[in-house]
N, C-alpha and C positions, 0 to 999 in steps of 0.2 A: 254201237256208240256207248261213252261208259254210262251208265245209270245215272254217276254222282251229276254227269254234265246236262242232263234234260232239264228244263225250267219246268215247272209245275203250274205256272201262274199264266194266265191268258195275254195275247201279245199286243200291243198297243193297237190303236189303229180308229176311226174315224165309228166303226160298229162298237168297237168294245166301251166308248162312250155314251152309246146309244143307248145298247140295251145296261150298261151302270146305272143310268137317270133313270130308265123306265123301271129297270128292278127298286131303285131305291122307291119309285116312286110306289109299288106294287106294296111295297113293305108298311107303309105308311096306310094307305085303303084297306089292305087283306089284315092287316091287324085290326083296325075299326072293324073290319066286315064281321070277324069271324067273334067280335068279343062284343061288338052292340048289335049288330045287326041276326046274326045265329042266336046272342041272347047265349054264348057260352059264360060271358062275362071275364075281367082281366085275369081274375088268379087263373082260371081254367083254361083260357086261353095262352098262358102264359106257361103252362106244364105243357099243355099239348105241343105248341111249334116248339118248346123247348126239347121234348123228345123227337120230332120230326127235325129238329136239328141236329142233336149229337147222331142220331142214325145217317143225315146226311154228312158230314162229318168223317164219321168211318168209312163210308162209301165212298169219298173223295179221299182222303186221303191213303188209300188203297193204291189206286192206280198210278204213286210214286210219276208223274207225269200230268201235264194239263191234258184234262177230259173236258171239253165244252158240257156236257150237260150235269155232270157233277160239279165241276168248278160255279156253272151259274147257277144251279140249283143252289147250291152253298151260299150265294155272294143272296139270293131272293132270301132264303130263311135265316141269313145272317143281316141282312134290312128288316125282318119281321119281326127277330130280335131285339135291334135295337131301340124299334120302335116300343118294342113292349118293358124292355127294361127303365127305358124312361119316366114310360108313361104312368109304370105301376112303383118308381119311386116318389113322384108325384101325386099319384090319387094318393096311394097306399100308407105312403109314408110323409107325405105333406110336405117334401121335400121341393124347395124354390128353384126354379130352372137356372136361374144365376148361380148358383151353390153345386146344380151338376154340372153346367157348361164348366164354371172351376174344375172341379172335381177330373172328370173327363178330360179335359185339357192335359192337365199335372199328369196323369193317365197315362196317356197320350204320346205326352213328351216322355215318361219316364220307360216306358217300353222303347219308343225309338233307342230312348239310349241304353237299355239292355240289348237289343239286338245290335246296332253296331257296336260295340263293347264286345260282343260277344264273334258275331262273325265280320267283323269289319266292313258292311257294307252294310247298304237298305236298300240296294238297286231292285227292282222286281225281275231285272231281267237275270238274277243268280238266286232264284227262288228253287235252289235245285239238291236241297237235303231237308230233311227232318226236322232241323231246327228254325231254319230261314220259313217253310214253309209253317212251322207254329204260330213265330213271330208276325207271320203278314195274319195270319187269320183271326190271331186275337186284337191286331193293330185295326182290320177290318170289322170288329165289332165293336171296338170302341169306338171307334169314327162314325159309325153309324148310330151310338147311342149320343155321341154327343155332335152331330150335326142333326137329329131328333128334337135334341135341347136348345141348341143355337136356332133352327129353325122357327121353332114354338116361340122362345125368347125372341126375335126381329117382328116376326112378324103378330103374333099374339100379345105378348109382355109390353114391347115397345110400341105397339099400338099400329107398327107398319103397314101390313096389310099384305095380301097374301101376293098378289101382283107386285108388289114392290119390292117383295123380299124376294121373289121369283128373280127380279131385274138385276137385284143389287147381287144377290151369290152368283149369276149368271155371267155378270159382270166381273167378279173374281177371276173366274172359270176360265173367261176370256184371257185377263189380265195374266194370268199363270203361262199360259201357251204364247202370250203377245214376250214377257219376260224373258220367256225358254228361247224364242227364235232371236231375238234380239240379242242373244248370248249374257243377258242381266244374271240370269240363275240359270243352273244348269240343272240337266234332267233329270234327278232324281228329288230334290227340293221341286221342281214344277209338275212332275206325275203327284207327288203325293197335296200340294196346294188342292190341286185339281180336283183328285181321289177323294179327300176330303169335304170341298165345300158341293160337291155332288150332292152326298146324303140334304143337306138342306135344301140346293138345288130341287131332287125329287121331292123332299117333305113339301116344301111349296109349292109343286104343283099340282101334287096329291089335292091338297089342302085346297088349290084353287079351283079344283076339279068338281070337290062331292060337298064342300060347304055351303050352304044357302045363302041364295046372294045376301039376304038383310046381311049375314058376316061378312059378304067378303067377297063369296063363292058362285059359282058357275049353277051349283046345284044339281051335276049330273049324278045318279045314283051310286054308289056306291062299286054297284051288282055290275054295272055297265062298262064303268071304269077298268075291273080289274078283270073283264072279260077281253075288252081289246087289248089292254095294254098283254096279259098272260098270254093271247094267238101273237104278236107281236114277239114278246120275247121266245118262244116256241118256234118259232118260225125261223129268227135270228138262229138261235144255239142250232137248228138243224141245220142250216147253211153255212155255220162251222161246222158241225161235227161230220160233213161230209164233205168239206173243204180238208179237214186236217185231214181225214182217211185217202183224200186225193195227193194230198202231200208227200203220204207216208212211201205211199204207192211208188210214186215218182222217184224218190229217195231208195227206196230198194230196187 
């Protein structure tokens, strides 16, 4: 098969929004954990998964082809990311979450339209050269910084509430796939609707998970959290990565 024609990007499907909520959700906890809870604190947490990023990074994009365990590794430290880029415009720089949600948006949209501009499509399922595959991964880390922001903003800013912001992006979520079938939008405007309001999706339920109820919150530990959810995703990517190796099988 020719090289240029392999998709690089993970295939649709009923798991692959599974373990998306959970990783984003992972990103949201595992950056608290590791910047209040270890006591790294935000700048030092924020060099560290930034190097455990560009490492994974290289290592995905190696394999010229979708890898379950590097593809999802990537998509967990490209959520850890976003979360911290946020976070530390925020502390750091006293930057108003309405000002990055903007920001991010404009972002956002101004990438989409460099990459169709440039290769004529945003389908994920021709995620299959160098450039398309740049495109989705920086388009992938913006979406998770600023559904980091949108999420914070609904349910924190707006005074929502962690459950109701869970309800309402939930409700997009739906609304996007109810749209798709209905033939209202078609598939590549309702994967990335989706793709996107996920990141908040997980931040809210991150957030409902390890915040103390007087917030908001469930109150479950932090530590606990990103132990089940991490055997869960673990679990998932190995039943792809021994799915696709059965595939391959089959195909030769």
């Amino acid at each position: 098969m020719n090289k240029e024609l392999i998709n690089r990007v993970a295939s649709l499907g009923m798991l692959f929004w599974v373990i998306k909520i959970i990783s984003t959700t992972v990103g949201e906890t595992a950056a608290d954990y590791v910047s209040v809870n270890l006591k790294l604190g935000l700048s030092t947490t924020a060099i560290l998964m930034g190097v455990i990023t560009i490492i994974v990074v290289v290592w995905n994009f190696k394999q010229k082809k979708y890898f379950p365990p590097s593809y999802w590794l990537l998509i967990v430290m490209m959520s850890i990311e976003g979360t911290l880029i946020t976070d530390f415009l925020v502390e750091k720089f006293s930057v108003s979450l309405l000002t990055l949600d903007v920001i991010f948006t404009i972002a956002m949209v101004l990438l989409f339209f460099l990459w169709y501009k440039k290769e004529h499509t945003l389908s994920i399922h021709a995620v299959n050269n160098d450039t398309r595959e740049k495109f989705y991964w920086i388009i992938v880390l913006t979406t998770f910084a600023l559904g980091t922001g949108v999420g914070d903003t609904v349910s924190e800013y707006l005074k929502v509430g962690y459950l109701y912001s869970l309800i309402i992006f939930g409700s997009i979520f739906i609304l996007a796939g109810i749209l798709y079938y209905t033939k209202i939008i078609n598939a590549v405007l309702a994967f990335w609707i989706a793709f996107i309001v996920t990141r908040p999706i997980g931040a809210s339920l991150g957030d409902l998970f390890i915040q103390p109820a007087k917030d908001g919150g469930l109150g479950v530990s932090v530590a606990s959290i990103n132990i089940i959810f991490f055997v869960i995703i673990i679990a998932a990517v190995s039943f792809l990565t021994v799915k696709s190796g059965a595939n391959r099988k089959v195909v030769n």
